[in-house]
VOTORMAR-892802 format. One record per residue: residue number from 1; residue in one letter; y, z, x of N, C-alpha, C in turn. Coordinates in steps of 0.02 Angstrom, whole numbers, always signed. Layout:
<sites>
+-----+------+--------+--------+--------+--------+--------+--------+--------+--------+--------+
!  nr ! rest !     ny !     nz !     nx !    cay !    caz !    cax !     cy !     cz !     cx !
+-----+------+--------+--------+--------+--------+--------+--------+--------+--------+--------+
! NUM !    a !      Y !      Z !      X !      Y !      Z !      X !      Y !      Z !      X !
...
+-----+------+--------+--------+--------+--------+--------+--------+--------+--------+--------+
</sites>
This chain:
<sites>
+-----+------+--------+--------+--------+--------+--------+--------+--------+--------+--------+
!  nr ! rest !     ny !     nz !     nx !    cay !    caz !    cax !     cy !     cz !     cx !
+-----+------+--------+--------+--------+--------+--------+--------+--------+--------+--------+
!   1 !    x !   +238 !   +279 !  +1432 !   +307 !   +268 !  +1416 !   +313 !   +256 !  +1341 !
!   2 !    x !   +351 !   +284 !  +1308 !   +360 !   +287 !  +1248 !   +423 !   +237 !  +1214 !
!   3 !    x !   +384 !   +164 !  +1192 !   +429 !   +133 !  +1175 !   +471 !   +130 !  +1122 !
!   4 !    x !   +545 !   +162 !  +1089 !   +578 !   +174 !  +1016 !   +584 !   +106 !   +969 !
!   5 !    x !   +565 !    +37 !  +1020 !   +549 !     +1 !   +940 !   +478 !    -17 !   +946 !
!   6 !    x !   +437 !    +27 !   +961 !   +370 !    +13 !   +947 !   +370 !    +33 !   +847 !
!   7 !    x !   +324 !     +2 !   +828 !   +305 !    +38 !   +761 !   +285 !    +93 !   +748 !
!   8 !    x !   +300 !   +131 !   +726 !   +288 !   +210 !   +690 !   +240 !   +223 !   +621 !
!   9 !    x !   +219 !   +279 !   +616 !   +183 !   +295 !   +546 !   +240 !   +265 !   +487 !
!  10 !    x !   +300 !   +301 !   +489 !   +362 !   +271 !   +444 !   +356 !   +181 !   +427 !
!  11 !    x !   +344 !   +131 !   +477 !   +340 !    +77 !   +472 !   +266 !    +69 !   +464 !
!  12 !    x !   +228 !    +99 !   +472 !   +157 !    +68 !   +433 !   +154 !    +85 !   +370 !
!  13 !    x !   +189 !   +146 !   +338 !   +197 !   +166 !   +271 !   +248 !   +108 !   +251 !
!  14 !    x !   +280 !    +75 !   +264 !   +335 !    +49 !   +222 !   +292 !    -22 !   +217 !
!  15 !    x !   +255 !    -51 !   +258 !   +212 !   -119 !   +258 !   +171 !   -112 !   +220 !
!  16 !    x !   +155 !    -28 !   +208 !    +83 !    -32 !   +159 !    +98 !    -42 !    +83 !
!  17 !    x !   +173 !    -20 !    +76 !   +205 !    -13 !     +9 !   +246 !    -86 !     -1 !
!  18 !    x !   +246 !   -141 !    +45 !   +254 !   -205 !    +40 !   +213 !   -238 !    +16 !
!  19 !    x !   +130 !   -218 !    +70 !    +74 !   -247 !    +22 !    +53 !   -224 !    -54 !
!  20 !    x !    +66 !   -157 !    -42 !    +63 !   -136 !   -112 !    +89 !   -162 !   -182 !
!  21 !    x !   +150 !   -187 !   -177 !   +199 !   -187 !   -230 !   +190 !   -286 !   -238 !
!  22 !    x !   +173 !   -321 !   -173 !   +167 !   -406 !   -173 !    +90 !   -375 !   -205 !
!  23 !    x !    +42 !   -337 !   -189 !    -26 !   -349 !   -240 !    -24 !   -344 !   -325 !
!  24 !    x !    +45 !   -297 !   -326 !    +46 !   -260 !   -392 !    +49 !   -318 !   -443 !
!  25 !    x !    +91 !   -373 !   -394 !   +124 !   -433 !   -419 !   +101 !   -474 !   -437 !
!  26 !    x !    +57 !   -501 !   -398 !     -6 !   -546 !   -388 !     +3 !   -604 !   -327 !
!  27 !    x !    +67 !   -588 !   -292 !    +88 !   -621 !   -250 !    +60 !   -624 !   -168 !
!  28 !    x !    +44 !   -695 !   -155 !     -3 !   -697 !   -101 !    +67 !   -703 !    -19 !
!  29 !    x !     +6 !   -687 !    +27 !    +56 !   -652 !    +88 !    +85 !   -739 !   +106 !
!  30 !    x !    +62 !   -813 !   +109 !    +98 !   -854 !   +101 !   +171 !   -877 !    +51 !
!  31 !    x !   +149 !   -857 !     -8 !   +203 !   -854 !    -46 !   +271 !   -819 !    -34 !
!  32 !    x !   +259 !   -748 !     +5 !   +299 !   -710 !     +4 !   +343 !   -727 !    +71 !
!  33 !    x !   +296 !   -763 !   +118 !   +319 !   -782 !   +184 !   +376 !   -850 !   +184 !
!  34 !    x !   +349 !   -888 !   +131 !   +381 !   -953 !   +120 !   +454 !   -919 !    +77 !
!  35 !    x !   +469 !   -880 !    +35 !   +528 !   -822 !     +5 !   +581 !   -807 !    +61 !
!  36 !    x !   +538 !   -795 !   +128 !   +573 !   -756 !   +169 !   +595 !   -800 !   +228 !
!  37 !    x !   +545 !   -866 !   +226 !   +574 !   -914 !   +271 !   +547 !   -897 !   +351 !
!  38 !    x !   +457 !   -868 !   +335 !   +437 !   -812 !   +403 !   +364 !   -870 !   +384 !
!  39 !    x !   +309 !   -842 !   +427 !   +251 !   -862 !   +425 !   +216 !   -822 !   +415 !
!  40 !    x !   +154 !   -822 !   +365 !   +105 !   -769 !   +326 !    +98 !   -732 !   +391 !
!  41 !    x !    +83 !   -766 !   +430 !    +63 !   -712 !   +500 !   +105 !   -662 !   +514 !
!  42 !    x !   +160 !   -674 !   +481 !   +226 !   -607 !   +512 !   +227 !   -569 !   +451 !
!  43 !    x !   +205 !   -567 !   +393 !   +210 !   -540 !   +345 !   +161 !   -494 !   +350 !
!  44 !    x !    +74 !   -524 !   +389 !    +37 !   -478 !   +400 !    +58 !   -441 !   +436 !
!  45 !    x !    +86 !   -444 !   +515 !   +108 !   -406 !   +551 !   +140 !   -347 !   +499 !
!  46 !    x !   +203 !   -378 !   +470 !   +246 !   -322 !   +426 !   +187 !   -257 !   +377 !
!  47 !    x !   +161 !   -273 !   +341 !   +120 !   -254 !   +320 !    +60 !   -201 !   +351 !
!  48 !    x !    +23 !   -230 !   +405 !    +15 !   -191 !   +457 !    +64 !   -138 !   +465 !
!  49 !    x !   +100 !   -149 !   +490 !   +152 !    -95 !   +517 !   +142 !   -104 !   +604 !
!  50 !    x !   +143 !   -164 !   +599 !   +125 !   -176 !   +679 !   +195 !   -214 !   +718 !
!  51 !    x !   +221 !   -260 !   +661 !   +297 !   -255 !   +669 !   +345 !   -224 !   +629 !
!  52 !    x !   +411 !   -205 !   +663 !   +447 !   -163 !   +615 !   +506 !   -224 !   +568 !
!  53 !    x !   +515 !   -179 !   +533 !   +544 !   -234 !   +450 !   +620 !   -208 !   +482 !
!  54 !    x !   +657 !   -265 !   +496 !   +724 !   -231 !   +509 !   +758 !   -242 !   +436 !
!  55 !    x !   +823 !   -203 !   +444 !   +842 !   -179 !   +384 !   +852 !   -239 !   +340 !
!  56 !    x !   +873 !   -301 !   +355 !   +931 !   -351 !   +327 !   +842 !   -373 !   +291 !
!  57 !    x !   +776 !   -374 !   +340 !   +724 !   -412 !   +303 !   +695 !   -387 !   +236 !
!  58 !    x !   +700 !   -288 !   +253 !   +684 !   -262 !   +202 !   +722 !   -269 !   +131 !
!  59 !    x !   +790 !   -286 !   +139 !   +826 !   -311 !    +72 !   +799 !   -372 !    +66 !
!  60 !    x !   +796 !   -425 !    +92 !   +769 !   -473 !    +89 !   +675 !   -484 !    +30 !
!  61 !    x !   +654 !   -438 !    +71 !   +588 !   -434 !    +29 !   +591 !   -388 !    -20 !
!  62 !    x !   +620 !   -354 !    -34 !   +645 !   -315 !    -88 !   +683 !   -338 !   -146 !
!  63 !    x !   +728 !   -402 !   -140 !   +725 !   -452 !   -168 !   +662 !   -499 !   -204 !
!  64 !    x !   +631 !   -515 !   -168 !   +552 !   -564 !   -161 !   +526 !   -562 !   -227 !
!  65 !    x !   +521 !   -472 !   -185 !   +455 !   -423 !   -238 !   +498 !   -401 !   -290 !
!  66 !    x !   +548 !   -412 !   -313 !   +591 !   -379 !   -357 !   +559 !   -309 !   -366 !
!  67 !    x !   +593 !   -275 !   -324 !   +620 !   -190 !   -333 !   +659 !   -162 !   -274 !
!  68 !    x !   +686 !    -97 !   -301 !   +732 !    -92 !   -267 !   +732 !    -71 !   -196 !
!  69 !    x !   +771 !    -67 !   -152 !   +749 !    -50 !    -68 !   +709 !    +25 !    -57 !
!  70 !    x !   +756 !    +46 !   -103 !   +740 !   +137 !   -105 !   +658 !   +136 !   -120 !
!  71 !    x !   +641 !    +89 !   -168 !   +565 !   +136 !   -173 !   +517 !   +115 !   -112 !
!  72 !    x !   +542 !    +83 !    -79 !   +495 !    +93 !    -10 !   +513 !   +153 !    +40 !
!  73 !    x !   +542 !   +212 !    +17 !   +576 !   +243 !    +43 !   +546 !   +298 !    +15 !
!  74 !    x !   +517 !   +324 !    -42 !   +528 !   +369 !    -84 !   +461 !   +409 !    -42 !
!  75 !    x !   +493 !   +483 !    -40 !   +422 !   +527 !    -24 !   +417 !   +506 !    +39 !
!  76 !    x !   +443 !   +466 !    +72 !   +423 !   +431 !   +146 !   +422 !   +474 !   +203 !
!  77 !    x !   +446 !   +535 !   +197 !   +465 !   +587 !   +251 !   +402 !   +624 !   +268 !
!  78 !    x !   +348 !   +613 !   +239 !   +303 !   +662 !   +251 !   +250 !   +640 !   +280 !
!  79 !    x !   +255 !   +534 !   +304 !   +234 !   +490 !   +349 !   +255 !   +510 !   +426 !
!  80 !    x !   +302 !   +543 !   +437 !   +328 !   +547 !   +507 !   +280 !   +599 !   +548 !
!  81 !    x !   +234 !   +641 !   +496 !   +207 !   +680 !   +525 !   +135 !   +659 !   +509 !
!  82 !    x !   +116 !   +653 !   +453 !    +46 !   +657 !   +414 !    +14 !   +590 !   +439 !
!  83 !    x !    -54 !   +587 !   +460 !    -72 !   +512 !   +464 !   -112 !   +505 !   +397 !
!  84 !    x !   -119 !   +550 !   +356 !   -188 !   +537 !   +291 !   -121 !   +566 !   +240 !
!  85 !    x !   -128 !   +520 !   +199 !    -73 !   +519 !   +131 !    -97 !   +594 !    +96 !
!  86 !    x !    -36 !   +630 !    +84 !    -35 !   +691 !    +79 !    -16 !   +707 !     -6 !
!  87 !    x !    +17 !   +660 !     -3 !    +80 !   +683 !    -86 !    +20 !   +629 !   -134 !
!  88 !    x !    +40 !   +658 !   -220 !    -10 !   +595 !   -226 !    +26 !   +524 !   -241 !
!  89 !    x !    +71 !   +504 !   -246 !   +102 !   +427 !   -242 !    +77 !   +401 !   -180 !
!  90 !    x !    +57 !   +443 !   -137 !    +37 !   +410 !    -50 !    -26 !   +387 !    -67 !
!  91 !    x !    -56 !   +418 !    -99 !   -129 !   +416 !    -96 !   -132 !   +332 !   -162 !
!  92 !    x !    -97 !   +313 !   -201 !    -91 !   +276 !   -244 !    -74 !   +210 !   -199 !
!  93 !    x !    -30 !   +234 !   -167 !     +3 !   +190 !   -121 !    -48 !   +153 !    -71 !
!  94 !    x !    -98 !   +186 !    -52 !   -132 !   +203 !     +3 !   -197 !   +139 !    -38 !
!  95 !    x !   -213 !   +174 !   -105 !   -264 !   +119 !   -140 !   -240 !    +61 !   -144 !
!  96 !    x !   -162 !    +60 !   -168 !   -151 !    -20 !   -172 !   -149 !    -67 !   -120 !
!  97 !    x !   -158 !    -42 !    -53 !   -135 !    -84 !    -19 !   -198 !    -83 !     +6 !
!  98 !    x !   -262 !    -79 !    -25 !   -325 !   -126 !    -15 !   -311 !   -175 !    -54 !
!  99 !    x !   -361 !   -235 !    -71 !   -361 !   -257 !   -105 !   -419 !   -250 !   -158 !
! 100 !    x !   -464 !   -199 !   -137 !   -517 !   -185 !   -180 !   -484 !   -139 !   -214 !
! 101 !    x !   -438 !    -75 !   -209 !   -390 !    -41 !   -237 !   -345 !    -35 !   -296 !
! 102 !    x !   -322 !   -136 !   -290 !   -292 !   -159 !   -316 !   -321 !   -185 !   -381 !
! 103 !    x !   -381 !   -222 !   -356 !   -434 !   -250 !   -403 !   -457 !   -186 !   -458 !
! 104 !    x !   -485 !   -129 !   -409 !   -487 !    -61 !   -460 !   -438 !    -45 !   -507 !
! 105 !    x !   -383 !    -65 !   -488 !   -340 !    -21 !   -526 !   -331 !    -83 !   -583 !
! 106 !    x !   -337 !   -114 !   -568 !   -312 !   -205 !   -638 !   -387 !   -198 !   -685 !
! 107 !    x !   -421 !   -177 !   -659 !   -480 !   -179 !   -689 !   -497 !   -140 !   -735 !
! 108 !    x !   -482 !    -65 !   -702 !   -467 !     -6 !   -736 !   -418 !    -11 !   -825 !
! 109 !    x !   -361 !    -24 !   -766 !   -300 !    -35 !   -849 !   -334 !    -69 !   -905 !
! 110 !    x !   -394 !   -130 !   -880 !   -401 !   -177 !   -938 !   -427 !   -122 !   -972 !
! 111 !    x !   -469 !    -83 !   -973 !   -537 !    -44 !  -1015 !   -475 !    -18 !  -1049 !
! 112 !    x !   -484 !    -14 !  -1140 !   -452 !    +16 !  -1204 !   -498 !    +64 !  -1204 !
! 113 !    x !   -551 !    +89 !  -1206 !   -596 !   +145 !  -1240 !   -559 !   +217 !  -1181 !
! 114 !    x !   -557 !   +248 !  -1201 !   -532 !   +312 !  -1179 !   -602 !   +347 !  -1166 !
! 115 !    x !   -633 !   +345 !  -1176 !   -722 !   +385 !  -1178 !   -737 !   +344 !  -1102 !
! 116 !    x !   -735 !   +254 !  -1113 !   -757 !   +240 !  -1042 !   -717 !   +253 !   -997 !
! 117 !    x !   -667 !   +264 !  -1002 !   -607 !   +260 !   -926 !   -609 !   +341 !   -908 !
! 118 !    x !   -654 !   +363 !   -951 !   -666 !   +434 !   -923 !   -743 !   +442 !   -878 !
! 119 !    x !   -780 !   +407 !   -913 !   -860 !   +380 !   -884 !   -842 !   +347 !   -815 !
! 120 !    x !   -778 !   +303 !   -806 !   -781 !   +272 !   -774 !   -757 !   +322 !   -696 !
! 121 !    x !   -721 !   +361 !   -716 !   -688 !   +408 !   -666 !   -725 !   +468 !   -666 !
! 122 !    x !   -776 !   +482 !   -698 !   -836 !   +528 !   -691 !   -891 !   +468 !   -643 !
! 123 !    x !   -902 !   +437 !   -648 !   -942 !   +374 !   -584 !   -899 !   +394 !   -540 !
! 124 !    x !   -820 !   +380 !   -520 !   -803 !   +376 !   -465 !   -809 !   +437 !   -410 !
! 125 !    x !   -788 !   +494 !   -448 !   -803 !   +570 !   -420 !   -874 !   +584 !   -404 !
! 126 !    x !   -926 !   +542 !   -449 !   -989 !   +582 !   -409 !   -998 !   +537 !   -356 !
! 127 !    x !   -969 !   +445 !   -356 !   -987 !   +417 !   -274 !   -940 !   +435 !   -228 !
! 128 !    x !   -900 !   +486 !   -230 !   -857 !   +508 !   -175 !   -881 !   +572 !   -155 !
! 129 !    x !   -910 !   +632 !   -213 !   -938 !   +687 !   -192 !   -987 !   +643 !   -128 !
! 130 !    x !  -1045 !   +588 !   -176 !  -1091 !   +582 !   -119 !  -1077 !   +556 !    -72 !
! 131 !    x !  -1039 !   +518 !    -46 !   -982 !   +490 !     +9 !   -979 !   +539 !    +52 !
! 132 !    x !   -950 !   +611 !    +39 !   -934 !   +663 !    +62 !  -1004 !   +703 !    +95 !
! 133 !    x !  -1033 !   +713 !    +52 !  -1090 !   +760 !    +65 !  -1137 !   +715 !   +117 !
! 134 !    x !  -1129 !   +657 !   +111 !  -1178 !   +594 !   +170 !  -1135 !   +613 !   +236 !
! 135 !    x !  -1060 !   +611 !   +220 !  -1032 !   +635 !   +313 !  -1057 !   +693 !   +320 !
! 136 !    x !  -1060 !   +752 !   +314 !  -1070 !   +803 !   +328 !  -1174 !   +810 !   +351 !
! 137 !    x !  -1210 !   +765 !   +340 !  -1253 !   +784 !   +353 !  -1256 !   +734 !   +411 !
+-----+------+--------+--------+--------+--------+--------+--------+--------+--------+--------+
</sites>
């Protein structure tokens, strides 16, 4: 039986771009819960995409996180079908809402040398080639 307020790909994309945008911030899932007047536990749920964000909460946390409702929205149409982030903001989207992702990417920005942040993304491509080439065997 197919339940219509079960959670959807659409609502796990929009939780991932909640965690995304509270990591961007530096804002922890208590903080954001105590904002909303919820318990960290429901924020994970949200985030998850295991509960759905009704509309009045998503302004609500869109507030929080200061930005606007729309960019949890943006490109979102291509979640209803795709389960592996297709566009590349998905795939950005997709890193931030690790937290090792997040850490990469703060870490990244710090480096000034233009020579290393190229070294550094020449490392990353050859541990993903070998990533790749290890599934296949």
């Amino acid at each position: 039986m197919n339940d219509e307020r079960a959670a959807n790909a659409v609502d796990r994309k929009l939780g991932q771009r909640v965690r995304s945008r509270r990591l961007e911030i530096g804002m922890s899932q208590e903080k954001l819960a105590d904002l909303l007047g919820v318990t960290f536990q429901q924020v994970q749920k949200y985030e998850k995409g295991v509960n759905r964000i009704a509309a009045s909460r998503l302004f609500d946390i869109s507030a929080a996180l200061d930005v606007p409702v729309g960019r949890f929205f943006e490109n979102i149409g291509s979640a209803r079908s795709a389960g592996v982030a297709e566009h590349r903001k998905d795939f950005v989207d997709d890193a931030l809402a690790t937290p090792e992702g997040a850490q990469l990417i703060a870490l990244f920005a710090a480096i000034k040398s233009v020579k290393v942040r190229r070294r550094v993304v020449e490392l990353v491509r050859a541990l993903s080639d070998e990533a790749e080439q290890s599934k296949r065997s």
